[in-house]
N, C-alpha and C positions, 0 to 999 in steps of 0.2 A: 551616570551609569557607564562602566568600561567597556569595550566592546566586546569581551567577553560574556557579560552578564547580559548584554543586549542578545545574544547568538546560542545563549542558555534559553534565557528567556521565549525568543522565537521558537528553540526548538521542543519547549515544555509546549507552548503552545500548537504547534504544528503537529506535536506525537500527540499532544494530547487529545485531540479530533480523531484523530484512527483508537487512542486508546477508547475513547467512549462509544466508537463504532466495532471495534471489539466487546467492550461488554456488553455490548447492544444484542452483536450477532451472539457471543456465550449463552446469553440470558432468556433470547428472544423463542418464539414459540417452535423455530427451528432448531435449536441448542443442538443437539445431540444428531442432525441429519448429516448423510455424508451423500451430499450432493451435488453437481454442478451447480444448481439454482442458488444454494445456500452460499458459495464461493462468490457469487457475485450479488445476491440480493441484496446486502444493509446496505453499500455502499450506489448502488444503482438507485435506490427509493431514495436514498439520501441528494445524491449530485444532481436525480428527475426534480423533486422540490424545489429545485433555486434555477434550473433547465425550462420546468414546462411541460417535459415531457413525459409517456406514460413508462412508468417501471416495468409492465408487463410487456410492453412492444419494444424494450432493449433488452429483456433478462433472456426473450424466448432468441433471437437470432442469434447472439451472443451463445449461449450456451448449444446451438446449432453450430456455430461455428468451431466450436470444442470437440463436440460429437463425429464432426467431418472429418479433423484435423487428428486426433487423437489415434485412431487408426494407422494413420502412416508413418506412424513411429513406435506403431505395438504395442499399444499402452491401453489399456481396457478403460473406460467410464468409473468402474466401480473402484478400480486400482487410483486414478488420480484424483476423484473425488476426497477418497480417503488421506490421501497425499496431501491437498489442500487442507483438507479439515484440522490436518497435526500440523502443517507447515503456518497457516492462519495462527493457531492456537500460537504458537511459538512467537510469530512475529508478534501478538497481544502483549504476549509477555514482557520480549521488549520494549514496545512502546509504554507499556505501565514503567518499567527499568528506567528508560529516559527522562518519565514525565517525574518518578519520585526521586530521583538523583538528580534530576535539574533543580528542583525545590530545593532539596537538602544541600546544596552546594549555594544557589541564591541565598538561601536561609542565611548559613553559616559563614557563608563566603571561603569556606576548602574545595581543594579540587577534593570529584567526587568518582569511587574508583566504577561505584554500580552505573555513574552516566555517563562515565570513560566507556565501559564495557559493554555494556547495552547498547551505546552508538557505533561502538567498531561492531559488533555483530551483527547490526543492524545494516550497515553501509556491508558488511563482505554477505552476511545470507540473503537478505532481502532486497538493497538498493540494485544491486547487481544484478539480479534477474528479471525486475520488474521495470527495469529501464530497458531491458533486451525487449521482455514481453511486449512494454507499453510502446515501444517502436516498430516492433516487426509485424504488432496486430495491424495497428490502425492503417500506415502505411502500405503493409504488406499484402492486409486482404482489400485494399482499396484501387491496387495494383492488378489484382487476381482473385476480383469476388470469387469465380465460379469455385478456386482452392479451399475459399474460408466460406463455403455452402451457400454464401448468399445467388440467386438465382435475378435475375433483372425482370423475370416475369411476377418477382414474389410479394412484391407490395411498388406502393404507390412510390412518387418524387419526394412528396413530403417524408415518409418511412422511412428513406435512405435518408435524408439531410439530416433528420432527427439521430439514426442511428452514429453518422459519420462528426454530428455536435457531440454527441454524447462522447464518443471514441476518443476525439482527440482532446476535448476535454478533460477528460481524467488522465490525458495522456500527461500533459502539458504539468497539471496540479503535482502528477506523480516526479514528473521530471524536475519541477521547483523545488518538491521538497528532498529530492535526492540532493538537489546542489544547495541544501539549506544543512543536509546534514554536511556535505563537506566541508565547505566554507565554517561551520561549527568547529568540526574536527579541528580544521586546520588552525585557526585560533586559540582554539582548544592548547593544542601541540606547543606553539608560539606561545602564549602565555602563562600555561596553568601547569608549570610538572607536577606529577605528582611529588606527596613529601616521602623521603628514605622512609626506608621500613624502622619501625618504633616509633614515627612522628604521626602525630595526628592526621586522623582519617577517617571516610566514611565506610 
């Protein structure tokens, strides 16, 4: 195996977990909700499963934290939910993008122009913001509970370690796979031009 098709392969695998927690969330008995809760549940019941922890006692302060914070930038509840639910939908679509242009490129062995595409859009829309996100949350309200609504009188020592496992947790997963998509790219780039236009392609 080339280390191309090793960094394909990872990365069919890697999208392919968010793609299935995408169709999860499309599918699931929340489909159609445009809510904080909905932004963070598949993947919170998901990462609690193999955690320990209860899904209800990280969806509720998490989405408190949102409620808090959302304000001082003007931005209503209703307005970013919404936001999420098409901004979600989109990255799905990517990662579906990745997962079947990675296929079809292992398949075939061409470079593949829908898993070229899907992973730059994926690395400029999505990598980009959710390594700001997933830094300045866990970090930043861990720095300034009282900012990110958590209050020290509000639950017990256990509640906060739990929340603060969970945090950087996803934080960490998210950050790996940001530098899985690069490292991709970058082999990508190095190895696989694409062929002139009139040559075979996907």
């Amino acid at each position: 195996m080339t280390p191309l098709s090793l960094f394909v392969l990872l990365s069919v695998i890697n999208h392919g977990i968010f793609a299935t927690l995408f169709l999860w969330r499309a599918t699931g008995a929340h489909a159609t909700d445009t809510s904080l809760e909905r932004a963070v549940m598949v993947e919170t019941q998901t990462l609690c499963a193999a955690l320990g922890c209860e899904p209800d006692a990280i969806i509720a302060p998490l989405t408190s934290a949102m409620r808090t914070l959302l304000p001082a930038y003007n931005i209503t509840e209703a307005s970013w939910a919404l936001f999420m639910f098409w901004y979600m939908s989109v990255e799905g679509v990517l990662h579906i993008g990745i997962v079947g242009g990675g296929l079809a490129q292992l398949w075939n062995g061409r470079a593949s122009r829908i898993f070229r595409w899907s992973l730059l859009l994926e690395m400029i829309v999505m990598d980009i913001a959710y390594t700001l996100m997933y830094t300045v949350l866990p970090y930043g309200c861990a720095a300034s509970p009282a900012a990110c609504g958590f209050r020290g009188d509000s639950g017990n020592f256990l509640d906060g370690v739990s929340l603060m496992t969970f945090l950087m947790t996803i934080s960490w997963l998210q950050h790996i796979s940001v530098l899985l998509d690069l490292l991709t790219w970058a082999v990508l780039k190095c190895e696989a031009p694409l062929p002139e236009r009139g040559g075979k392609q996907d």
